[in-house]
N, C-alpha and C positions, 0 to 999 in steps of 0.2 A: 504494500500500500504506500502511496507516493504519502511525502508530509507535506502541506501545502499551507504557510502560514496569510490569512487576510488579516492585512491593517493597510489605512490611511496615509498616503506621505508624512513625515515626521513635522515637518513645517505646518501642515495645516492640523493637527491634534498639538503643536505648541507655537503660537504664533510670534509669544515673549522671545521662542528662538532665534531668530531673525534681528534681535537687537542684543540677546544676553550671547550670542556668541561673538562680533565684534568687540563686546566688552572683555568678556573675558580675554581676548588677544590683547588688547590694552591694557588690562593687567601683568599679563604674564612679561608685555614686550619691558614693562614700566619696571619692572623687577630685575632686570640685567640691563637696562642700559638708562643713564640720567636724562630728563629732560629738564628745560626751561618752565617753571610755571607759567610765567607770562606768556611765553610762546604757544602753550597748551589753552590758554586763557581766548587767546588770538583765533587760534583754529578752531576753537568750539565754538567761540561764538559766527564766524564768518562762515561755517559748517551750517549753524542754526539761521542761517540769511540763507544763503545757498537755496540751504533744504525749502523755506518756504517761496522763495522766488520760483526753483523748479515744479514745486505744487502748483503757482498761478499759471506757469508755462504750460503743464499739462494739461491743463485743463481748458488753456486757449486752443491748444496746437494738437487737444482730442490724443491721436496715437504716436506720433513720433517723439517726445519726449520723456514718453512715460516709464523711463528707467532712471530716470534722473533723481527723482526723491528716494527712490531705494538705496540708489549709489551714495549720497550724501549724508543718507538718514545713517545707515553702516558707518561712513568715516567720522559721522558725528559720537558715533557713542563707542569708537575706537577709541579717539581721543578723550571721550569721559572718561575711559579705563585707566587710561594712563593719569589723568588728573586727578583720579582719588586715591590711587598710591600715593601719587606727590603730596596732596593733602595730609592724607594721614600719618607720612614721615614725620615724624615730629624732629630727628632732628637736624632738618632742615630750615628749622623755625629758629629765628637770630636770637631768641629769649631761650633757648635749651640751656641745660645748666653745663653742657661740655665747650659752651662759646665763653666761657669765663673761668678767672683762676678765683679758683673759689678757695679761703681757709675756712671759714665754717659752714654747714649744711643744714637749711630745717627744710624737715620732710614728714610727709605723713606715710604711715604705714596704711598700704592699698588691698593687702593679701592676706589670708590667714599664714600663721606661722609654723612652718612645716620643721621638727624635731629631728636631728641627724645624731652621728654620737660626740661631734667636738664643736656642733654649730647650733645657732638655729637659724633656718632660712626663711629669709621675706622679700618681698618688692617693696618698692615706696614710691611715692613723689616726690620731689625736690622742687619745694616753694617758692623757698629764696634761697640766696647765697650771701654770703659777706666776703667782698675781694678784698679786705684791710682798709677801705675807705665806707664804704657804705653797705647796707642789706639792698640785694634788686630783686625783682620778682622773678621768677624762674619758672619753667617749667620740665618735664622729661621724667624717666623712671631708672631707678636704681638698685641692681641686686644687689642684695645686702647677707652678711655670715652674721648674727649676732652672737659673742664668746659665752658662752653657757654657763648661767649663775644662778642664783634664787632672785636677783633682781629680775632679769629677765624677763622672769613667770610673768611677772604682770602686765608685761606691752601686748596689748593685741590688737585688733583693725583699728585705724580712724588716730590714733597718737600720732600727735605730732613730736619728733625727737631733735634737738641740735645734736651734731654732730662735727667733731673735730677730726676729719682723716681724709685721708689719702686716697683717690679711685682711680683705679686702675681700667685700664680697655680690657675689654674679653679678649681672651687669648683662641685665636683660630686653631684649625686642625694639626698636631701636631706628624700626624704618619700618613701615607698616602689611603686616600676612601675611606678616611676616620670621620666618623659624625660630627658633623660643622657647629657647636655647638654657639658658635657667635653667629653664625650668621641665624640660625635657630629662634636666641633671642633677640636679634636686631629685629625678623618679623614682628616680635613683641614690643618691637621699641625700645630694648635695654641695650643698652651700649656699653654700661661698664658695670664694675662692681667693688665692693669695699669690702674688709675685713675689722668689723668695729669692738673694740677690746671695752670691758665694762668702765672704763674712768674715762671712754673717748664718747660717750653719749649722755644728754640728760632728757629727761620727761617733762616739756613744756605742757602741751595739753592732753588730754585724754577724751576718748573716744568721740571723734569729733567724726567722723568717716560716713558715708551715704547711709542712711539708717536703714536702707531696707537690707542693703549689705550686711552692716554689722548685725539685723538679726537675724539672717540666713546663714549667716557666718555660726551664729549663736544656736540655732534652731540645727544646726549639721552637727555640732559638739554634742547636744543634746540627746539626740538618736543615737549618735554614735557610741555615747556612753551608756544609752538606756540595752542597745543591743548588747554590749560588752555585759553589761550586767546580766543579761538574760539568758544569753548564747555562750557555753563555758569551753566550748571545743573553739580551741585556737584561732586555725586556719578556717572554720565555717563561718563564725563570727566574721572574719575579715572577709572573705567572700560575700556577706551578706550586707556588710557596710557598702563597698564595691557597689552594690545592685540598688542600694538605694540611693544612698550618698557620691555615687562615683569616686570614692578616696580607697584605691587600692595600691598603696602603699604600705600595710603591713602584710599584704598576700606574699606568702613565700615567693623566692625567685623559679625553683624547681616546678611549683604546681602554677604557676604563671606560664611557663615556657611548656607545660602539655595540655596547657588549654590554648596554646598557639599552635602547638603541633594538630593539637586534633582540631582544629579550622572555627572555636568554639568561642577565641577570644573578645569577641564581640561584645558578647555577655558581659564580661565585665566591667562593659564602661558603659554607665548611664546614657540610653542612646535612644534610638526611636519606638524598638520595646518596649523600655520601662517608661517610654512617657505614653507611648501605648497604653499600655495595660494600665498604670494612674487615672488616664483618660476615663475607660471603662469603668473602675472604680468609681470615680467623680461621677457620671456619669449615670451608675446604677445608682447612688446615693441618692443624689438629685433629680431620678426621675419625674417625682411627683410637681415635680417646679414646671416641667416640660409642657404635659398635660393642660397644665392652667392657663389658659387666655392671657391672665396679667402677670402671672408669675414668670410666664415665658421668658417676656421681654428682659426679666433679671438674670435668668438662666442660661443662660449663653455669655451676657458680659461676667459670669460669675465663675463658670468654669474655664472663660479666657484668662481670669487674674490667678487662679489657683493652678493654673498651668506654668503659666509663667514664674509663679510663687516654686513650685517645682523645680522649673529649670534655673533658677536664682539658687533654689538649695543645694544644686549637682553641682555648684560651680558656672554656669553658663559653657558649659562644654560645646563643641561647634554641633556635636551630633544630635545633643537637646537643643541648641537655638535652632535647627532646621527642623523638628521634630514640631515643635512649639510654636514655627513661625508660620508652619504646614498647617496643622490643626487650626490655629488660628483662623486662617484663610478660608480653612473649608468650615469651621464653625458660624463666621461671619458671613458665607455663602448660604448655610444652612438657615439664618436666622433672616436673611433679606432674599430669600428664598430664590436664589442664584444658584446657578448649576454650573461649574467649571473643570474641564476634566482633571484630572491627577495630574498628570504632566505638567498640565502648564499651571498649576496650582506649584507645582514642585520648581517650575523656573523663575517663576517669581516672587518664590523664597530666598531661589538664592543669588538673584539682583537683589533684591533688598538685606539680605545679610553683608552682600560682597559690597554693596553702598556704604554699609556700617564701618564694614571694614573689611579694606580687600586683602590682608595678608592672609587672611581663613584661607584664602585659598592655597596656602605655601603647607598644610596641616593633612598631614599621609590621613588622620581620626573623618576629615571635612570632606576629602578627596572619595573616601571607601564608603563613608555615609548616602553622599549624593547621587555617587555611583551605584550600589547597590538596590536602594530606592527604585532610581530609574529602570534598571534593570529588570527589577520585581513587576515594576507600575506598565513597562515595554512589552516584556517579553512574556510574564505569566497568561494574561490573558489569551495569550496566542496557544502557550504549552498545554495549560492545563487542559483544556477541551479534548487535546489528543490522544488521553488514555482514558476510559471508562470503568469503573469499577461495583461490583456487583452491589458493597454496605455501604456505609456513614461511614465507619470507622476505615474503611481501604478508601474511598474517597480523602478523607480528610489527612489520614496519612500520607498518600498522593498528589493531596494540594500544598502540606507542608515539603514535600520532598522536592517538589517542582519550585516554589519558593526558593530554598537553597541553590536547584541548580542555575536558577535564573541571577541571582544575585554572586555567585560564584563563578559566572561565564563574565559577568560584567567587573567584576572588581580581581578576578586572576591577574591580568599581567601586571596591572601597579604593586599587587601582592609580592608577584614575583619581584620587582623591580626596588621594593622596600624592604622585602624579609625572607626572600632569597628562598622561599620553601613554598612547597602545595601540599594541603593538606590531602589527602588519596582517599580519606575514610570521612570526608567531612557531611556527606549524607547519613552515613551513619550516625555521627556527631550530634549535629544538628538535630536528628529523631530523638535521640533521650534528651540531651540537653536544655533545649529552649522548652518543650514544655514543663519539665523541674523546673531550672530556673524563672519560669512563668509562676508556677504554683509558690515559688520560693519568695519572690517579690511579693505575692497576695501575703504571705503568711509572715514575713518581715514587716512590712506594713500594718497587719494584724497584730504582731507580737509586741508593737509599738506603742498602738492605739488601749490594748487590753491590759501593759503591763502593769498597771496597779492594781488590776481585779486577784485577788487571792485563788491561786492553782490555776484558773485560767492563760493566766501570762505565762506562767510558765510550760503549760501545757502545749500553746500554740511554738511558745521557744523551741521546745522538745523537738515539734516536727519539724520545723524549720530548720532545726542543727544537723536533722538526721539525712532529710531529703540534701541539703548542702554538702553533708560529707558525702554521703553515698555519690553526685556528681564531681568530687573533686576526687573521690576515687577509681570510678569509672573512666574520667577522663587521662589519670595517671596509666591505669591500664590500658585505655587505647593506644596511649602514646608508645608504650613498650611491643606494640601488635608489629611484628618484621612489614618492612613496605608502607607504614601507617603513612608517613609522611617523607616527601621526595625534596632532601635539602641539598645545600651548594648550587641553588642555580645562580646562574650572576645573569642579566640581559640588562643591555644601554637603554640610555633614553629612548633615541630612536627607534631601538627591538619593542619599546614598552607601545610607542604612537603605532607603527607598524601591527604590533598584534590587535590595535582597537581598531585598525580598518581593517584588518583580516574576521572579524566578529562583525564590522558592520555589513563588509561583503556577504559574509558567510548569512546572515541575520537577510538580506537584501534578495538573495537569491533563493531562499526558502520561501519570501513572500513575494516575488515579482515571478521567480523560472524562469529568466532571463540567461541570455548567453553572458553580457557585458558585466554582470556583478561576479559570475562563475571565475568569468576568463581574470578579473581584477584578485578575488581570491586565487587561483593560483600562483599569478605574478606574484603576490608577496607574500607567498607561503615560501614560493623561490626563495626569494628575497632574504626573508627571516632562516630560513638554511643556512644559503650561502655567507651569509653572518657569521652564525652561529660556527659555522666549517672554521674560515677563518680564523676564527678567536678559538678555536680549536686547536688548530695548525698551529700559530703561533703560542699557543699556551706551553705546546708539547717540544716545541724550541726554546724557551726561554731560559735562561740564565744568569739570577740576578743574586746580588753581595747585598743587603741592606741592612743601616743600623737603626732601628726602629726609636723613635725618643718617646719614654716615656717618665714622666716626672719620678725621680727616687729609685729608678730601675733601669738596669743594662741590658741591651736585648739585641742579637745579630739575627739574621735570618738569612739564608743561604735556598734559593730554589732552583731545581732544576728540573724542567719537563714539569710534572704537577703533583713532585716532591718538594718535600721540604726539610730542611736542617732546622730547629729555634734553639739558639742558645742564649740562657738569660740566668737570672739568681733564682734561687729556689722562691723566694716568695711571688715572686712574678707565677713564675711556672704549677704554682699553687692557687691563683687569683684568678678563677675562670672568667667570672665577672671583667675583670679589667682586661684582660685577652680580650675577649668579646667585643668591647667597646672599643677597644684600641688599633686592635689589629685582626679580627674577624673579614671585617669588611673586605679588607683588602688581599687575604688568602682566597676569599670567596672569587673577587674579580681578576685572580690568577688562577683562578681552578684546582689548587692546591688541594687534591685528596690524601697524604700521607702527608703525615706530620710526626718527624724525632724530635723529643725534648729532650736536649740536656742540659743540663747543672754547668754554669760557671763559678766560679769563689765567689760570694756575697762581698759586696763593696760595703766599708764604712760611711756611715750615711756624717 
C-alpha cells in the first residue's frame, strides 16, 4: 500500500511564515556580523516607504507590479531582525558599566542564589559606578562568586550591595570544540564576572527587586522544601523538584546522563508538558466558571494569569514562555471565539518571544522546543490516520508512539549536532516514561496542595517517591540495554541545515509524489555521504601532538587514525566530568574511538 500524505502548502496553513522567516535570517545574520544602528534605522524605515508606495503602485498598475510589496515587505522585516539584536545588546549602550573605570559597584541582585561548594552564584545589575570623582548611573549585568559565610545567608533577590572589586572579562574557550562558555553568556548579556570576598561587599538595601519575582523566587523555595520534606528518597525528591520547579540541579550526574541516553531528557525541564498538564488541572478546577454566562468572561483572563504565574515559578524557561505564550493565544482565541490553526498560533509565539528577545534563539532548550512542537502540530496529523487499531488503548498507545516519532524526525539532526548521540530505544522511552512522569506531576502537585492534611500528605508522597524511583530506574536500565543508544556522532553545521532539507524533501515527496522533491532528496543524501566519506578519510589520516590547557592540570594528547594516547595527572584522568567538558567535544569531532590513559607525575600546584 502506497503512503500518501495530504496537506496544504506550508505558506498558506502559516501565513506569519512569510515574515517570521526573513526575521529570523536577521537574527541569525545580526549575531556574527556588527551593524550600524543608525544605518538599520535608515533601511527600515525607507523599506517601510518602499513597501507602501509599491502597495499604491499595484494597485494602479493592477498586475505588473505586484511582487513589489512582497519583495520589500521581506527586506523590511530582514532588517527588523537585525535591529532587535542590536537593541537588545546592551553592551553596546554608552551607559554599560564596562565603558567606565569603575572603583566601587552598586548592584542589585536579579537571580536566585545558586549554592556551589567554595561559592555562591548570582547575577546582578550594576546601577551605578563611582570612577573616584562621582557615582553615574549605569546599567549591564554581572556574574558574580559570593565567598561562603553565615553572612551570606541572608542576601537574596532585589539587595542592593556596594561593592569594592575587580571584574574580570569571561575567559573564552580554552581547547579546540570546548563549550564557548562567554560567548554562552554574552547571549545573556554578561560580559564579565567578579570574585567578591566577604569585607569587599556591604548591604545597602534589601529586597527591593520586581515583586512578582521575589515571590516566585519565594513561592519555588517553598515547594521545594515542602517536597524535601515529604519525599525522603534522595534522587526522587530531586526528580520531582525538576518537574515542577525546573531546578535540576541536585539530580545526580549518572541518572541525568541515562535519561539523555534513553531520549527521555525532556522531562526534566519544565516544558510544554508540565505547563500542559497544569493547564488541564486549572482547567478541571475551574470548570464550573466556564459554564457561567458571566463567570466566563473571568475564566479565561484567570487561567491566563495563573499560567503565567507558573511559568514565573519555572524560572521563565524559553520552553515554558513558548508553552504559555501558545496557550495564551489559543485561550484568547477561544474566548473571542477565533479559530487559528496551531501552526501559525505557534509562529506567532515565536515572533513575539524573539521580539522580547532575540538571543532565545542562540538556546539548543528554545531550538528543540519549537522544533519538536512543529513537528508534532506538521506531521502527526498526516501519520496518525495511517495505522488503525482494533481498542482505545492500541489506539492511544499508537497516537502516543506516532507523537514521539514525529517530534524525533524533526528535532534528530540539531540533537545530533549538540549531543552527539541518538537515542535507538526512544519509542520505547517515551511509552513508560511520559505517562509516569505525567501521573508524577499530578501527584507532586497533589502532595503539595495536601501536605498539611494528616497521613494524606504523606500518602500521596509515598506514591509519588515510588512511581519516580521506579522511572529513574527503568531509565538507568534502559541505558545499560547493548545498542540503546548510538554515540560519537560528530556532523557540521552544514551536515545539520543539509539533513533538514533532506526531511523537508523526504516530508514533500510523501505529500506531493512528485519526481523534483525525490530527485532533491537524493542529491543531498549524496551530498551528506560524500561528507560524511570525507571527514572519514581524513579522520583515519590524521596525526596530531596537542597540549590540551586546562586550569591546575597537565594534559598531552597524541592521535592517530581514530586513536588516541591522553596523558595527564591522575586527578584529571579521574574527573570524568571535567574530561567531558573540556575535551569530549573535540575527540568526538576527531572521531577518536580508543582512548589510553596514562598517568604522568602530579605537578605541584
Amino acid at each position: 500500500m502506497k503512503i500518501r500524505f495530504e496537506q496544504p502548502p506550508i505558506t498558506r496553513q502559516i501565513p506569519v511564515l512569510r515574515i517570521l522567516i526573513p526575521f529570523l535570517c536577521g537574527i541569525t545574520i545580526s549575531l556574527f556580523f556588527d551593524f550600524s544602528m543608525n544605518a538599520a534605522m535608515i533601511i527600515i524605515a525607507s523599506s517601510l516607504i518602499l513597501f507602501f508606495l509599491s502597495g499604491l503602485l499595484k494597485g494602479i498598475t493592477k498586475w505588473k507590479f505586484k511582487f513589489l510589496p512582497g519583495i520589500f515587505i521581506t527586506w523590511l522585516f530582514l532588517w527588523l531582525g537585525i535591529a532587535v539584536v542590536g537593541i537588545h545588546t546592551e553592551k553596546n549602550r554608552p551607559q554599560h558599566f564596562t565603558n567606565f573605570n569603575a572603583l566601587y559597584l552598586r548592584i542589585t541582585i536579579d537571580d536566585a542564589l545558586v549554592e556551589h561548594s567554595k561559592s555562591i552564584k548570582t547575577t546582578a545589575r550594576v546601577t551605578q559606578i563611582f570612577d573616584g570623582k562621582c557615582w553615574v548611573r549605569t546599567e549591564g549585568k554581572i556574574l558574580l562568586y559570593l565567598a561562603k559565610n553565615e553572612k551570606i545567608r541572608s542576601i537574596k533577590y532585589g539587595d542592593h550591595l556596594l561593592l569594592q572589586v575587580r571584574t574580570n572579562e569571561i575567559a573564552g574557550p580554552r581547547n579546540p570544540e570546548e563549550f564557548d562558555y562567554k560567548k554562552f553568556l554574552a547571549y545573556k548579556q554578561i560580559y564579565t564576572q567578579a570574585y567578591v570576598r566577604t569585607d569587599q561587599w556591604k548591604l545597602l538595601v534589601g529586597n527591593d527587586g520586581n515583586p512578582f519575582i521575589a515571590k516566585a523566587l519565594e513561592w519555588r523555595a517553598i515547594i521545594t522544601s515542602m517536597l524535601h520534606q515529604e519525599i525522603k528518597d534522595e534522587q526522587a525528591c530531586a526528580v520531582a523538584v525538576a518537574l515542577i520547579v525546573g531546578d535540576d540541579d541536585a539530580i545526580d550526574p549518572e541518572l541525568m546522563q541515562a535519561y539523555s541516553s534513553s531520549g527521555t531528557l525532556h522531562v526534566l525541564s519544565v516544558s510544554g508538558m508540565h505547563v500542559g498538564v497544569i493547564y488541564l488541572i486549572l482547567a478541571a478546577a475551574l470548570s464550573f466558571m466556564e459554564k457561567n454566562k458571566w463567570l466566563k468572561h473571568f475564566y479565561f483572563p484567570l487561567i491566563m494569569i495563573l499560567i503565567w504565574a507558573y511559568a514565573m515559578l519555572s524560572g521563565f524557561s524559553s520552553s515554558v514562555l513558548r508553552s504559555a505564550m501558545m496557550l495564551s493565544l489559543v485561550i484568547t482565541g477561544k474566548w473571542i471565539h477565533a479559530k487559528s490553526p496551531i501552526l501559525n498560533t505557534l509562529a506567532v509565539s515565536l515572533l513575539v518571544l524573539l521580539c522580547w528577545n532575540p538571543f532565545m534563539l542562540t538556546e539548543a532548550g528554545f531550538q528543540l522546543s519549537y522544533l519538536a512542537v512543529f513537528g508534532i502540530a506538521y506531521l502527526h496529523p498526516m501519520l496518525l490516520p495511517k495505522v488503525t487499531m482494533p481498542n482505545t488503548f492500541l489506539h492511544k498507545t499508537w497516537e502516543l508512539t506516532s507523537v514521539s516519532i514525529c517530534a524525533q524526525i524533526v528535532t534528530a539532526p540539531i540533537s545530533l549536532y549538540y549531543f552527539h548521540q541518538f537515542p535507538n530505544l526512544f519509542i520505547l522511552s517515551n511509552l513508560l516514561v511520559i505517562p509516569l512522569t505525567t501521573l508524577a506531576i499530578y501527584l507532586s502537585v497533589l502532595s503539595v496542595v495536601v501536605s498539611f492534611v494528616p497521613y494524606l500528605g504523606a500518602c500521596v508522597a509515598f506514591a509519588d517517591a515510588e512511581i519516580i524511583s521506579f522511572v529513574n530506574r527503568a531509565v538507568v536500565w534502559m541505558e545499560k540495554i547493548p545498542c540503546a543508544v548510538t554515540s560519537r556522532i560528530s556532523i557540521t553545521v552544514v551536515e545539520c541545515i543539509l539533513l533538514y532539507f533532506l526531511i523537508m524533501y523526504g516530508v514533500s515527496y510523501l505529500i506531493k509524489r512528485q519526481f523534483a522533491p525525490l530527485a532533491m532528496f537524493i542529491v543531498i543524501a549524496i551530498l551528506i555521504s560524500c561528507s560524511q566519506l570525507i571527514e572519514s578519510y581524513s579522520q583515519r589520516k590524521q596525526e596530531v601532538l596537542i597540549a590540551y590547557s586546562i586550569p591546575k592540570h597537565l594534559a598531552f594528547g597524541y592521535l592517530k587514525g581514530r586513536k588516541q594516547v591522553l596523558l595527564a595527572d591522575s586527578s584529571l584522568l579521574k574527573d570524568e566530568a571535567l574530561k567531558k567538558r573540556c575535551l569530549q567535544n573535540f575527540w568526538f569531532e576527531r572521531g577518536v574511538s580508543k582512548s589510553l590513559e596514562m598517568r604522568i607525575k602530579d605537578l605541584k600546584q
